[in-house]
N, CA and C atoms as a LAMMPS dump frame, in Angstrom:
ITEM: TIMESTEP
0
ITEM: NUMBER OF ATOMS
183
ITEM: BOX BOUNDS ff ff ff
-5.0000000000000000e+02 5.0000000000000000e+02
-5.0000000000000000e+02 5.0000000000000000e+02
-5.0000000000000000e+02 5.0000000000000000e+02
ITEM: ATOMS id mol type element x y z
1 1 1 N 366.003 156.964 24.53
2 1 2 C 365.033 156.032 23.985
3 1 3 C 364.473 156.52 22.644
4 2 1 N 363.995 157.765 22.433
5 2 2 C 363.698 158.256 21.272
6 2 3 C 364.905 158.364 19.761
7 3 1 N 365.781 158.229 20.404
8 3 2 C 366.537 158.342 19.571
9 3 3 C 367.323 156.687 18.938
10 4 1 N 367.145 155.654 19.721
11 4 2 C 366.763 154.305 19.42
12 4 3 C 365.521 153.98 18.606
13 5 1 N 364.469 154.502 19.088
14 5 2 C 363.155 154.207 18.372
15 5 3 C 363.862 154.621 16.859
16 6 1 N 363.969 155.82 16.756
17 6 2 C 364.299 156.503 15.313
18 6 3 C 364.91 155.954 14.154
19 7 1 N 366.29 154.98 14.995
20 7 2 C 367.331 154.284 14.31
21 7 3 C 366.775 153.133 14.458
22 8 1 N 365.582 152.263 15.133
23 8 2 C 365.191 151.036 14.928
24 8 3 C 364.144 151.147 13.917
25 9 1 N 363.129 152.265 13.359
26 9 2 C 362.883 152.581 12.201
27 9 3 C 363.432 152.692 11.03
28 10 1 N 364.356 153.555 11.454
29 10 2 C 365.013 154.114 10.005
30 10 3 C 365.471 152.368 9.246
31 11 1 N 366.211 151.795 9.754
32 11 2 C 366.805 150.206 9.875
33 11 3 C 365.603 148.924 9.478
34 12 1 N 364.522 149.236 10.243
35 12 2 C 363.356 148.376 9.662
36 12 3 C 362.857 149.037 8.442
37 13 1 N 363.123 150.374 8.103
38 13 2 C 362.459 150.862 6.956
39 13 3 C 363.115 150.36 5.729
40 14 1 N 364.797 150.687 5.446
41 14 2 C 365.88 149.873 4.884
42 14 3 C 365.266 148.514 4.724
43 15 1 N 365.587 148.19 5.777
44 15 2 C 365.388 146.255 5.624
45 15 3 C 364.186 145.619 4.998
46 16 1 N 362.696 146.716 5.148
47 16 2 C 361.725 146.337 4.148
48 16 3 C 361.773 146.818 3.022
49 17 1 N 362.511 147.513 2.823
50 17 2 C 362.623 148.309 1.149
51 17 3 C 363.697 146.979 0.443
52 18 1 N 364.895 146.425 1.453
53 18 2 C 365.61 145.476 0.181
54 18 3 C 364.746 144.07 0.733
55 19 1 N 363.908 143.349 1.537
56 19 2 C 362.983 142.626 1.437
57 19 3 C 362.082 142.52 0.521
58 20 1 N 361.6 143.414 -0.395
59 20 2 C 360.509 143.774 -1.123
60 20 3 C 361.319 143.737 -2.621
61 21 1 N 362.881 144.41 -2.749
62 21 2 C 363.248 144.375 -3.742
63 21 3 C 363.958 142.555 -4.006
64 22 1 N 364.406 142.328 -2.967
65 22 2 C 364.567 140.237 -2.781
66 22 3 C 363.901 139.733 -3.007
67 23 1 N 362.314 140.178 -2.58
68 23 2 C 361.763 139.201 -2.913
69 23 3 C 360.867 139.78 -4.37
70 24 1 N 361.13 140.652 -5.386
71 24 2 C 361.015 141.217 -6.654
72 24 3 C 361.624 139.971 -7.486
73 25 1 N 363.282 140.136 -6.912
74 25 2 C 364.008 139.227 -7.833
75 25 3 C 364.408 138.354 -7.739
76 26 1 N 363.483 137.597 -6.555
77 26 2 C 363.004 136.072 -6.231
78 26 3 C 362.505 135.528 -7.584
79 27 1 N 361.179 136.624 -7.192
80 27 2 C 359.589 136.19 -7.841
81 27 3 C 360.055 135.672 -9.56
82 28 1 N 361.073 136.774 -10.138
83 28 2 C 361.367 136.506 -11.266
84 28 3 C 362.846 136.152 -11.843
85 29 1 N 363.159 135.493 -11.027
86 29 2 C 364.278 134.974 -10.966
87 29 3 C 364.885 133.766 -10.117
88 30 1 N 364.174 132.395 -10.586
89 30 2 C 364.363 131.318 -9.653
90 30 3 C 365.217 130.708 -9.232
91 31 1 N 366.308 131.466 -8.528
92 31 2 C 367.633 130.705 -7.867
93 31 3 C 367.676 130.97 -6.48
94 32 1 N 366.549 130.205 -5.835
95 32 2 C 366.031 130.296 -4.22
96 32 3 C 367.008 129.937 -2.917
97 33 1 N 368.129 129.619 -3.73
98 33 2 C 369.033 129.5 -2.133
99 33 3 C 369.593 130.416 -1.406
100 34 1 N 370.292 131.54 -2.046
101 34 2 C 370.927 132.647 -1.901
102 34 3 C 370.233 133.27 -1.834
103 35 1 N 369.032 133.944 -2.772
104 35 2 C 368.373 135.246 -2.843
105 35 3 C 366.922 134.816 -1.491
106 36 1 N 366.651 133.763 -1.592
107 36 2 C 365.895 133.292 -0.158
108 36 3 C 366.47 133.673 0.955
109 37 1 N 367.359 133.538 1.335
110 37 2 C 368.179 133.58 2.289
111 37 3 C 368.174 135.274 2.609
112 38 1 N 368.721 136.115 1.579
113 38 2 C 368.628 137.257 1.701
114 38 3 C 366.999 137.831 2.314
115 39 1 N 366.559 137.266 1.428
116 39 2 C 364.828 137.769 1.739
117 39 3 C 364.296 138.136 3.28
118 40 1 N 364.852 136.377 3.654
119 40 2 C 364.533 136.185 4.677
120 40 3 C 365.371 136.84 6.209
121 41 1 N 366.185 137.298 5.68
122 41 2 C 367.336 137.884 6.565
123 41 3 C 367.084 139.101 6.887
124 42 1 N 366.373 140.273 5.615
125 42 2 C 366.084 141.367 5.8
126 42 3 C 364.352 141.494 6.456
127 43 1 N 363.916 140.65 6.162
128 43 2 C 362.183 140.612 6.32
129 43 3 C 362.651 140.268 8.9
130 44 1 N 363.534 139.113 8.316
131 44 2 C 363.708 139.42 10.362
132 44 3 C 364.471 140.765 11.145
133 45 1 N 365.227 141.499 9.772
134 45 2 C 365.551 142.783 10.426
135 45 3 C 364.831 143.207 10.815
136 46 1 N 363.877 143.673 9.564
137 46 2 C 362.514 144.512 9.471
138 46 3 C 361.489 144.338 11.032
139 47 1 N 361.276 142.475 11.276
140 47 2 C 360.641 142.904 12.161
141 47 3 C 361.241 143.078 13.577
142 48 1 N 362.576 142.508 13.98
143 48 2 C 363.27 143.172 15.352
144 48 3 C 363.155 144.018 15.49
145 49 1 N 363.538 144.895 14.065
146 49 2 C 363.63 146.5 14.265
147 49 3 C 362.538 147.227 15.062
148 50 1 N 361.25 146.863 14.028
149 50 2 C 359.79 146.821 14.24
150 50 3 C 359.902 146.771 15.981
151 51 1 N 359.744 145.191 16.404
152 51 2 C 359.338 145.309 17.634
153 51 3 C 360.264 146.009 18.723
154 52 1 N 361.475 146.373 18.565
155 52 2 C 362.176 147.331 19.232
156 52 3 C 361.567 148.726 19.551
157 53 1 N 361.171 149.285 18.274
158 53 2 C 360.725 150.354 18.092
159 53 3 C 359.004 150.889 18.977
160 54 1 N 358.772 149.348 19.232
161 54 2 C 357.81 149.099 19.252
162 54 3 C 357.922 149.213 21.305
163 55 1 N 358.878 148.724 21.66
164 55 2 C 358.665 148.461 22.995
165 55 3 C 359.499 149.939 23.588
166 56 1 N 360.472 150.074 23.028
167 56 2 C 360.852 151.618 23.345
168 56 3 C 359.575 152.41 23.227
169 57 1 N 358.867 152.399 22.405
170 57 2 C 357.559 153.752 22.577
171 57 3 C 356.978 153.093 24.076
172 58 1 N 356.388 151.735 23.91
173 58 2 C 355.629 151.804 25.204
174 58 3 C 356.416 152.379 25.967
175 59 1 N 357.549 151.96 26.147
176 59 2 C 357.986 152.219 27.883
177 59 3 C 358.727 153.901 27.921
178 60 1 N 358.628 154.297 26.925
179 60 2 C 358.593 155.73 26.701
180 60 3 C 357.58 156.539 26.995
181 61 1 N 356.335 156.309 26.972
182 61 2 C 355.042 156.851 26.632
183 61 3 C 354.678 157.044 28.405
């Protein structure tokens, strides 16, 4: 389990770092079909990952 938690971090950490850079070159760069799409693809990694990470600790703890 700890070692899931780790890799469902490491993976949500990734996925908010190119969420943040998608949605950079959203903000200044208006061609919203594709780069939306991306945004939005990494921002639901981010949070599966998240709540994975999230339910492995409880039931770890």
């Amino acid at each position: 389990m700890a070692q899931l938690r780790k890799v469902c971090i490491v993976v949500a950490v990734i996925a908010s770092v190119l969420a943040v850079v998608s949605g950079a070159i959203l903000f200044f760069v208006i061609e919203p079909p594709f780069l939306a799409s991306i945004f939005l693809a990494c921002a639901a990694i981010a949070i599966a990952c998240f709540v994975i990470a999230g339910i492995t600790a409880y039931f770890e703890a």
